[in-house]
C-alpha positions in Angstrom: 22.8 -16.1 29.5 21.2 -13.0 29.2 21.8 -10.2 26.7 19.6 -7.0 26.0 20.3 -4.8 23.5 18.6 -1.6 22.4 19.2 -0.1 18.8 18.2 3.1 18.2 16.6 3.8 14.6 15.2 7.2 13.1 12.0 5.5 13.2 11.4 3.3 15.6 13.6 1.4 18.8 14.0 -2.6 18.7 14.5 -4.6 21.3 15.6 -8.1 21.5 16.0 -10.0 24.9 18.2 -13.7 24.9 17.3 -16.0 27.7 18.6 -19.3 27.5 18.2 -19.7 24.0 15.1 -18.1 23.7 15.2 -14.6 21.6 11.7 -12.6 22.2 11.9 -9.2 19.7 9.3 -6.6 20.1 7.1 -5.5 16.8 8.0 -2.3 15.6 4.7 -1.9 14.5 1.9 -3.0 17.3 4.6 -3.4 20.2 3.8 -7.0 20.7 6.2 -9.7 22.1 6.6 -12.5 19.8 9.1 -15.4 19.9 11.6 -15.5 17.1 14.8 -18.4 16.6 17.7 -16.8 18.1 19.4 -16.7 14.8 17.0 -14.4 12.9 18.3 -11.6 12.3 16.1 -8.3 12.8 16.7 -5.5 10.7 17.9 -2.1 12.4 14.3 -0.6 11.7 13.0 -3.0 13.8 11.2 -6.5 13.9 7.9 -6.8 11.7 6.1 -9.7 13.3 3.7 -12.3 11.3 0.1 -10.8 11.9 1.4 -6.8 10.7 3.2 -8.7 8.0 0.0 -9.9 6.7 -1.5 -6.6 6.9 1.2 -5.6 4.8 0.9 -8.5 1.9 -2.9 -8.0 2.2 -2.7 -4.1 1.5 -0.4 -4.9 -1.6 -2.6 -7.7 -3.2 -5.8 -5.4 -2.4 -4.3 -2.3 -4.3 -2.7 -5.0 -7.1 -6.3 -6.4 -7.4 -7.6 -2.7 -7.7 -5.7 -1.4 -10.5 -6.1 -4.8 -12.4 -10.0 -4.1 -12.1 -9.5 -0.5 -13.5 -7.2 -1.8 -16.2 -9.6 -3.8 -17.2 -12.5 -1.4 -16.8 -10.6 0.8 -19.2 -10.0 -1.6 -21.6 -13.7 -2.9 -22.0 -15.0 1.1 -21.7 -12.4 1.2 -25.2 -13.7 -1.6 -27.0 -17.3 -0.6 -26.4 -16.7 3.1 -27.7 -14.6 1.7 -30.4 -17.7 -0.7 -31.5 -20.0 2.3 -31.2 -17.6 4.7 -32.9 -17.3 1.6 -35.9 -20.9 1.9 -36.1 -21.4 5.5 -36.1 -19.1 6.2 -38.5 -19.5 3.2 -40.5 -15.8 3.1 -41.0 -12.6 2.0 -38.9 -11.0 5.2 -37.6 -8.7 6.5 -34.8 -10.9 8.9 -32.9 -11.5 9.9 -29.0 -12.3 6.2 -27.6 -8.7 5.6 -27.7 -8.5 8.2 -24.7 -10.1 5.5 -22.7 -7.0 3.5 -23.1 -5.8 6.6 -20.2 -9.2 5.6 -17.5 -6.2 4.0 -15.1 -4.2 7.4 -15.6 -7.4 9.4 -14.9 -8.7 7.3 -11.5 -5.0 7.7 -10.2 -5.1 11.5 -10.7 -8.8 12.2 -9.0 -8.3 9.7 -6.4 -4.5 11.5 -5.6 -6.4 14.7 -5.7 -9.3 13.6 -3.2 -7.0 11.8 -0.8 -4.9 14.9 -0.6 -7.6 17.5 -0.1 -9.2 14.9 2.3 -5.7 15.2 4.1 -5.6 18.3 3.9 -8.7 19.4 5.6 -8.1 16.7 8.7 -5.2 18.8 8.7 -6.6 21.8 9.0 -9.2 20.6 11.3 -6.3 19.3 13.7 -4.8 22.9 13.0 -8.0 24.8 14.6 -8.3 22.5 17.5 -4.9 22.9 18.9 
């Protein structure tokens, strides 16, 4: 038995070849063959195989981990300007520290600003040399 069959995506082509009960699928991402059970089914955008799969899970829990840090980071920075702000004034009050409370807001805005112009200027680099 053998069956091949192309679909044609926006993105990216799949293939899947059966032989004899074996079903290899190509990665959409990396191009590599792997062997899959012949009744997976593969999306039309393609197959994602184990190892870019991973990638994908370990980019997600890397940028989860991130923002937890920076949560955090904000939330510490508050208490200590709170503590100072207590001792300062020498009375409990709602004052700037609580603008801390926004640090993750902040670090998302410059770091979308810097990856943009960084993008950008590769851009416009790739722009001159053509």
């Amino acid at each position: 038995m053998l069956e091949i069959t192309k679909e044609q995506n926006d993105r990216t082509i799949s293939e899947t070849i059966l032989i004899e009960e074996k079903r290899i699928a190509v990665c959409a991402k990396c191009n590599k063959k792997w062997n899959v059970s012949i009744y997976r089914q593969i999306p039309k955008s393609g197959y994602i195989c184990p190892s870019c799969m991973e990638k994908k899970r370990n980019k997600v829990i890397k940028t989860a981990l991130k923002w937890v840090c920076i949560t955090i980071a904000g939330l510490v920075l508050f208490d200590k300007a709170s503590e100072a702000a207590y001792i300062e004034r020498g009375y409990k009050a709602y004052g700037g520290e609580y603008i801390l409370l926004l640090f993750p807001v902040w670090f998302w805005f410059i770091e979308s600003v810097v990856n943009d112009t960084k993008h950008d200027l590769k851009a416009e680099r790739n722009f001159k040399n053509d």
